[in-house]
N, C-alpha and C positions, 0 to 999 in steps of 0.2 A: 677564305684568305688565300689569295696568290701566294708563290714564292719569294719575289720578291719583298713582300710584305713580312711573310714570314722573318725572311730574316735581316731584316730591319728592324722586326720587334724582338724579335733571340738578342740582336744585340744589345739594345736599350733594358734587357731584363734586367735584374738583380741578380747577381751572381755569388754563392758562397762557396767555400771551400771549408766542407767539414772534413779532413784530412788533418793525422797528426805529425810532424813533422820527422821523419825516417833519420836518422842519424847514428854513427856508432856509438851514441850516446842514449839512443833510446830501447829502454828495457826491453828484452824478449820473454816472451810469456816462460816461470820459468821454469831452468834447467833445459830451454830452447839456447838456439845457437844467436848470439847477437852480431849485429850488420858489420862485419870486416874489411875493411876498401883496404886496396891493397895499390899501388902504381907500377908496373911492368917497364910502361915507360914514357919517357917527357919527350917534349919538341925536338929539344937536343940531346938526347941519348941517355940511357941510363940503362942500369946492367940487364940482359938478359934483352932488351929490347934495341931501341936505335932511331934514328933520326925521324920527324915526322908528324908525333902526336902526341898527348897525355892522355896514355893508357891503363883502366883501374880493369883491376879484376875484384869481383867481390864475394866473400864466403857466408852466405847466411842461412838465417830459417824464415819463411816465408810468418811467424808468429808474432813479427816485432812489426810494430807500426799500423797505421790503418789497413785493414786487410779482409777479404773475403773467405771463411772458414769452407769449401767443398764436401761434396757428399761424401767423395774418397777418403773424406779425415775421418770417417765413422764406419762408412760402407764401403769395402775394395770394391765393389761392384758398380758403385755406383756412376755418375756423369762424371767426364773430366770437365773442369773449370774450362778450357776454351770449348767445350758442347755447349754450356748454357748460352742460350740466343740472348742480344741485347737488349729484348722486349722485359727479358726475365729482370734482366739489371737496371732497369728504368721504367720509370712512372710516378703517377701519385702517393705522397707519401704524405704522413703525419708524423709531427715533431712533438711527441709527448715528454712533457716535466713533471716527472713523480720524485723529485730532487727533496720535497718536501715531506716527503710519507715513508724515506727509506734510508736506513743508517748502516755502521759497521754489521755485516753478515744478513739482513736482511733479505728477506724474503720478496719476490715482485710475483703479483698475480694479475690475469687478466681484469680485474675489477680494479684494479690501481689505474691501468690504463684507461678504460673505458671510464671510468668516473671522470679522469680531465681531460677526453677529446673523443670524438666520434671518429670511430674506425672503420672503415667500409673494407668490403670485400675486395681483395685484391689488391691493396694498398699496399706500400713500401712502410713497415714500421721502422720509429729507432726511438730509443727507447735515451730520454736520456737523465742519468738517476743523481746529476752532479760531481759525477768521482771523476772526469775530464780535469778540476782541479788540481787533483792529483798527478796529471800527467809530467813527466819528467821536466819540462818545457816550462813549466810553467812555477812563481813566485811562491805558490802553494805545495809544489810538488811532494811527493808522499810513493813510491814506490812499492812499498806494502800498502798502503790504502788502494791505491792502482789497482795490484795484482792479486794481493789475497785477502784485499777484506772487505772486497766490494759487492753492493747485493748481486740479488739472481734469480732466476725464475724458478716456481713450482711445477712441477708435471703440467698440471693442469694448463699452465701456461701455454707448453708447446701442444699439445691439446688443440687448444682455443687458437693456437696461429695456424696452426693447418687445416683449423674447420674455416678459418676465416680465407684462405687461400694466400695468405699472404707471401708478397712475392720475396720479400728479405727480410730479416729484421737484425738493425744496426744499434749498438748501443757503446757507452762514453767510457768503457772502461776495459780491462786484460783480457776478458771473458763474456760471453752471453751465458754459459751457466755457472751456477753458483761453486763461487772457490772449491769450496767443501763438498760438492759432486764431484772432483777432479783429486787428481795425488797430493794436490796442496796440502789437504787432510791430513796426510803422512808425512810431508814433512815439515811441517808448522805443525808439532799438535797440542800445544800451547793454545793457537787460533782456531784449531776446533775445537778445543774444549768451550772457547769463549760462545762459537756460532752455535753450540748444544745447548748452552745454559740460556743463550735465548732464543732459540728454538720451542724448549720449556715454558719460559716465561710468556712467550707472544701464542703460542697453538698447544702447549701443556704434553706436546707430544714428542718423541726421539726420532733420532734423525732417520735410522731407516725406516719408524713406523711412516713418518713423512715422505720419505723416500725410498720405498723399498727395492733393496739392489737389483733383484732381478728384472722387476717391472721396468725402472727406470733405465739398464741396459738396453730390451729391447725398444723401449722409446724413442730412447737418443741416438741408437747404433743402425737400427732397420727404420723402424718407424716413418720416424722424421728426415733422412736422408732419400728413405723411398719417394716422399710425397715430394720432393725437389724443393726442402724449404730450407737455405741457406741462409749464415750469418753473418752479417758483417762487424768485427770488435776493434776498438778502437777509435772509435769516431772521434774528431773532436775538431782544429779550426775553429770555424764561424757558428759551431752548431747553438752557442748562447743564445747567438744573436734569431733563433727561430721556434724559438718554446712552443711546443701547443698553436704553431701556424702547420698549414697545410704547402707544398709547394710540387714542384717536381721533379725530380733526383737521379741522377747518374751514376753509377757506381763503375767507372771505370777500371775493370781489373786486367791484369797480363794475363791473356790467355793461355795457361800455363796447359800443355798436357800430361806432364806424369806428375805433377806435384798435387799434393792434399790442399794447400791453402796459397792466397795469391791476394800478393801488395796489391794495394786499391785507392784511387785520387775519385774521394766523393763529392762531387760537385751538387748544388743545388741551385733552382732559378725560379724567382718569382716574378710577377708581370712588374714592368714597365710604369711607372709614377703615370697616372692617369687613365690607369687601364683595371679592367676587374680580374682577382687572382685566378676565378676558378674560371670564369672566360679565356686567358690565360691558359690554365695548367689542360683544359681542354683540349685548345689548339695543341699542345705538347702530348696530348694523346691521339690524336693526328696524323702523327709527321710520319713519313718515312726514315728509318736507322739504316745506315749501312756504315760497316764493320770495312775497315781499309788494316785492319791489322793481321799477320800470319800468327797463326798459331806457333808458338814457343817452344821448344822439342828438345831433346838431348840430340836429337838429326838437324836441328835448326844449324847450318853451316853460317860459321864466325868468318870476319873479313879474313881474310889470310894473315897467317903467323900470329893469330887471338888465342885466346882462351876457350874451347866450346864449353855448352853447358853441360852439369853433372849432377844427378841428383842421386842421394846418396841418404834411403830410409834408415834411420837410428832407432826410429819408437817405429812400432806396431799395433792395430789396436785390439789383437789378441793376446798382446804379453799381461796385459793385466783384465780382471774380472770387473762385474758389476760396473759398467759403463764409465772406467776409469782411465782407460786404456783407448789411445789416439793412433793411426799411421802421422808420421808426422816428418823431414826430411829436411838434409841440410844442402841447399845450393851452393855451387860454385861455377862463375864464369865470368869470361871478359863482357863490355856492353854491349862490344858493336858487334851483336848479331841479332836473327828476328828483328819486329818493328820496330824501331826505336830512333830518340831525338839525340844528335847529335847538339851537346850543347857546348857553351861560349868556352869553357874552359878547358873543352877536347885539345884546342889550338891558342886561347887565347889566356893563359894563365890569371892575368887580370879581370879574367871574366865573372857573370855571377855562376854558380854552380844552379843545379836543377833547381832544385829547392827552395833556393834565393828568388826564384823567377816567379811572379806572382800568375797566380789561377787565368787570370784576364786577358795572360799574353799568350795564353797558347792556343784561344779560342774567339770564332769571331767568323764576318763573312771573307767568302773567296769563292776560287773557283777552283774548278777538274780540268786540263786541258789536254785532251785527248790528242798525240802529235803521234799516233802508234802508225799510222800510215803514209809520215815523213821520213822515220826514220828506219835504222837498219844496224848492221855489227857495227862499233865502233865509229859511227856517224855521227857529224855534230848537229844539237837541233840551236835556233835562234829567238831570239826576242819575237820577232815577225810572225815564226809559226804559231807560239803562244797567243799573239796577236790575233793571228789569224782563226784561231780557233773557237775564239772566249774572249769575253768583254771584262777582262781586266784592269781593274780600279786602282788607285793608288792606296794602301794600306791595305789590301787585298793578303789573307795566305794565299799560296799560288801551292798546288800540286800538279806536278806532271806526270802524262800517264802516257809513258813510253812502250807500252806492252809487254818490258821486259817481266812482268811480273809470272806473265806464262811458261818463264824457264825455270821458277822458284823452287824450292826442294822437295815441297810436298805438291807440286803438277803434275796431271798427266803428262804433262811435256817437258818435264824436268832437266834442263841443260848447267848442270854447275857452270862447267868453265866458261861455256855463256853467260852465264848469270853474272857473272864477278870478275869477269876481265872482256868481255865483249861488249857491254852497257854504251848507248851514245852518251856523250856527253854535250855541254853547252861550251856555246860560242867567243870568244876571249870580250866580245862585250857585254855579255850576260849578266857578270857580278856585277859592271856598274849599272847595269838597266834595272837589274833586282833593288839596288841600294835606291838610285833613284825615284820608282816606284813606289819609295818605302814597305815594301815587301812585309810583313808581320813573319810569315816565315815560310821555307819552303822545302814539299815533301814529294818523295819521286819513289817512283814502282822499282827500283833498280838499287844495287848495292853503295852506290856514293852519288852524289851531286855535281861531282867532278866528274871529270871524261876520267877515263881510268891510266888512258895514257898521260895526266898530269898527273900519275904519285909515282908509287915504286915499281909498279904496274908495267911501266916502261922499261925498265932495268929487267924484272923478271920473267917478261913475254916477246921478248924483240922478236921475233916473228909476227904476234898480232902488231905490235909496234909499226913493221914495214907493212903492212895493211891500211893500215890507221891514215901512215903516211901520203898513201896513194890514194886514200878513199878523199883525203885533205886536197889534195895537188888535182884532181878532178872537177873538188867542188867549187877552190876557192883559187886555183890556180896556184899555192903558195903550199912550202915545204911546212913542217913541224914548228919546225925551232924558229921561222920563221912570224909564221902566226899565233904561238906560242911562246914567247923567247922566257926562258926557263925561271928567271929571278921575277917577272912580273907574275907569271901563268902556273907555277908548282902548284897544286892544290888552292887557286885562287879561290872558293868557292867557302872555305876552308878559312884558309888564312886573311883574305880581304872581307871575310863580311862577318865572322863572329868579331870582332874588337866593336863593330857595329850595333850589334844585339841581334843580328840576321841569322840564324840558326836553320840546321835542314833537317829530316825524317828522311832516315831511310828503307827500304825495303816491306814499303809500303803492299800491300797485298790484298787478299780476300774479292771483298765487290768490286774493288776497284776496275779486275776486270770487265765489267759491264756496264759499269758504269759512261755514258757520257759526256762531253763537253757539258759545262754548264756553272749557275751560280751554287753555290750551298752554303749552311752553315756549317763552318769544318772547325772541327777540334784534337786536341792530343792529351787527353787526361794522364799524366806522366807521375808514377809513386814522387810523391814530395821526398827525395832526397837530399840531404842537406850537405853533403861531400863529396857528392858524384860529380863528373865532370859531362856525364850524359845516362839516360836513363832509357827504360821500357816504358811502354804506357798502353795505352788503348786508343787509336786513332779513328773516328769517326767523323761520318756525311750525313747530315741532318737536310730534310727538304720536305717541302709538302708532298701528300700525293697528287 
């Protein structure tokens, strides 16, 4: 299969979204920290902040919502979450329903699994046992069914998934192990008395002859964190709708580097109405991945006057024995730094926020448009060059690849203040050609979408300003304010196209560099938050080899 083909059938797939939706409403696993949005500040000013944008800072723990558990939550030694390669986070997977074989405190064993589906080597499991009902969201919801009274696997279990090779394994509720192997134990213990008494009743045996503390420590602490077998809890969305089907699964997570665990938008895709699945999920083993997002950092440098990131460990997983005991950490920071989508409601208060945005819109074909040998310090690129580079369709994402991404924080060629105040920007008739186009959306290797000399940019570098100026009167013959005049062009990119639904990525990174001109299918798997005005995600280029 060509490329082109390829992603004309990406598109026409089946698309679900088993992601549960992130909100300061949705439980953190507990005596974790729950998701705190906070506004710094709005379009028109508010305290501490000032004119311009709606700015949140957020204080959380990475344990609330759909999320990928990392080796470092067990093992200090082990991989940070942005090391595991994309291969690791996508593939084959199987959608097992044992909903009907497991109740309060119940036990999951590999034969539960394998009795209702065939699990190959190397498959993505998720495991899903009905307690998604439970989830906060949801008519049924149940918060202690959720978090502490939901089954959970035997030793044997994790066992059997690391002989199996399995590349994750995701399941519908607070935890992939059982309550009652974690502190829950201690502070419910009402609810372990109950998980003992049948414990007894279903294997006639006590909980640590079933679990013996020491054993089951090194299993889940070295063990299984050595062998790189990662969990993902939480699942839920669309997962109903895929019982006991096979498909092929993305787990998009923030490449977080010092954190233990990391928000995750799990996407899944089956073939296309007239096509065969595993013909299909073949081709999607296939393709070429490349990763256009920066690794995440407490060095990851915030747009000016933001919030940077802070990560601040509370639990350790030596403070407690017999595999009880997690690292585990509470984040704080503004959004706009690292990869991330600026959304509708940064600028456009009547917007929808992330979360509101459905899975469909953030993903789809486009193109890379390589203009790095157009442009220069604070030069404007145009419609033309994009033209000229790449065959540009109408409903197209469009990413630009300015080359600034080689001044990024973590490059050999590391240039801050280039980075964030030198960026070219586009042409005063850009935002209506994007709009025109119908654009799906657009992401650029550089700190904003805007020239930099249309925000504050201008006010606080009047020296690159008179640069700017000159490098303008050169190309176009015509002053700033001229071809800029201040009430149409302030942050046009910004403010004329989110009321649109036109939203942009910024600070796009990684492959990008090497990337060339060209078609792909591109996407931005973004944590489904539900009060954000812009979020992190995982930005990727899909294509054949």
């Amino acid at each position: 299969m060509d490329n082109e083909k390829f992603i004309e059938t990406l598109s026409k797939a089946k698309l679900f979204d088993l992601t549960q939706p992130l909100s300061i409403f949705t439980p953190p696993w507990p005596h974790d920290k729950a998701l705190e949005v906070h506004f710094f500040k709005r379009v028109t000013g508010a305290f501490g902040g000032g004119q311009g944008a709606n700015g949140q800072i957020l204080n959380w723990s990475n344990t609330t919502g759909t999320h990928l558990v990392g080796e470092t939550a067990y093992h200090s030694g082990g991989r940070a979450i942005s090391d595991i390669p994309l291969k690791e986070l996508s593939g084959e997977a199987v959608i097992v329903d044992i909903s009907d074989m497991v109740s309060d405190y119940s036990i999951i064993t590999p034969e539960m699994i394998t009795k209702k589906a065939h699990v190959k080597e190397g498959d993505i499991l998720i495991i899903y046992t009905g307690y998604s009902k439970y989830s906060w969201e949801k008519p049924t919801s149940s918060e202690f069914g959720y978090l502490v009274r939901h089954p959970g696997p035997n030793m044997e279990f994790f066992e059997w998934a690391m002989k199996m090779k399995l590349k994750w394994v995701g399941i519908d509720c607070g935890c992939i192990e059982h309550p009652m192997n974690t502190p829950i134990k201690y502070w419910h213990e009402g609810e372990f008395q109950k998980a003992k008494e049948k414990l007894r009743k279903d294997y006639g045996k006590e909980w640590d002859e079933m679990f013996p503390p020491d054993e089951y420590y090194k299993l889940t602490h070295i063990k299984v964190p050595k062998s790189h077998l990662v969990f993902i809890e939480s699942i839920g969305g669309d997962v109903s709708k895929l019982l006991n089907q096979r498909a092929w699964v993305f787990a998009g997570v923030i490449p977080f580097m010092e954190t233990e665990a990391s928000w995750a938008r799990v996407a899944a895709y089956q073939a296309p109405d007239g096509m065969d699945n595993d013909e299909f999920i073949k081709i999607m083993e296939s393709i070429e991945q490349y990763d256009l997002t920066v690794p995440f950092s407490v060095r990851s440098p915030q747009w000016l006057n933001y919030e940077p990131l802070s990560v601040k460990f509370f639990k350790r997983v030596g403070q407690q024995q017999f595999g009880l005991g997690r690292n585990t950490s509470i984040c704080n920071a503004s959004i706009h730094l690292a990869t991330h989508m600026d959304g509708e409601k940064h600028f456009y208060p009547a917007g929808r926020t992330i979360g509101e945005v459905p899975l469909n819109e953030w993903v789809g074909p486009g193109v890379i448009a390589d203009i790095s040998n157009m442009v220069s310090d604070v030069s404007v690129y145009t419609p033309d060059m994009i033209k000229k580079v790449v065959d540009i369709r109408p409903g197209d994402i469009l990413i630009i690849k300015t080359g600034w991404n080689k001044y990024g924080w973590n490059s050999p060629d590391s240039d801050e203040f280039k980075y964030m105040v030198r960026h070219p920007g586009p042409s005063p008739d850009f935002s209506q050609w994007a709009l025109d186009m119908k654009i799906k959306w657009i992401g650029v290797d550089a700190v904003s979408a805007d020239h930099p000399m249309n925000t504050i940019m201008r006010n606080w570098h009047p020296r690159t300003f008179e640069e700017a100026n000159r490098k303008l009167k050169e190309q176009f013959g015509k002053d700033w304010d001229q071809m800029y005049p201040l009430d149409e062009f302030y942050q046009v990119m910004h403010i004329k196209l989110f009321p649109s639904h036109l939203v942009h990525a910024e600070n796009l990174a990684t492959d990008i560099a090497h990337l060339p001109s060209g078609r792909y299918y591109l996407g931005c798997f973004l944590a489904r938050a539900m009060e954000t005005e812009s979020m992190w995600g995982r930005f990727i280029a899909w294509k054949m080899k």
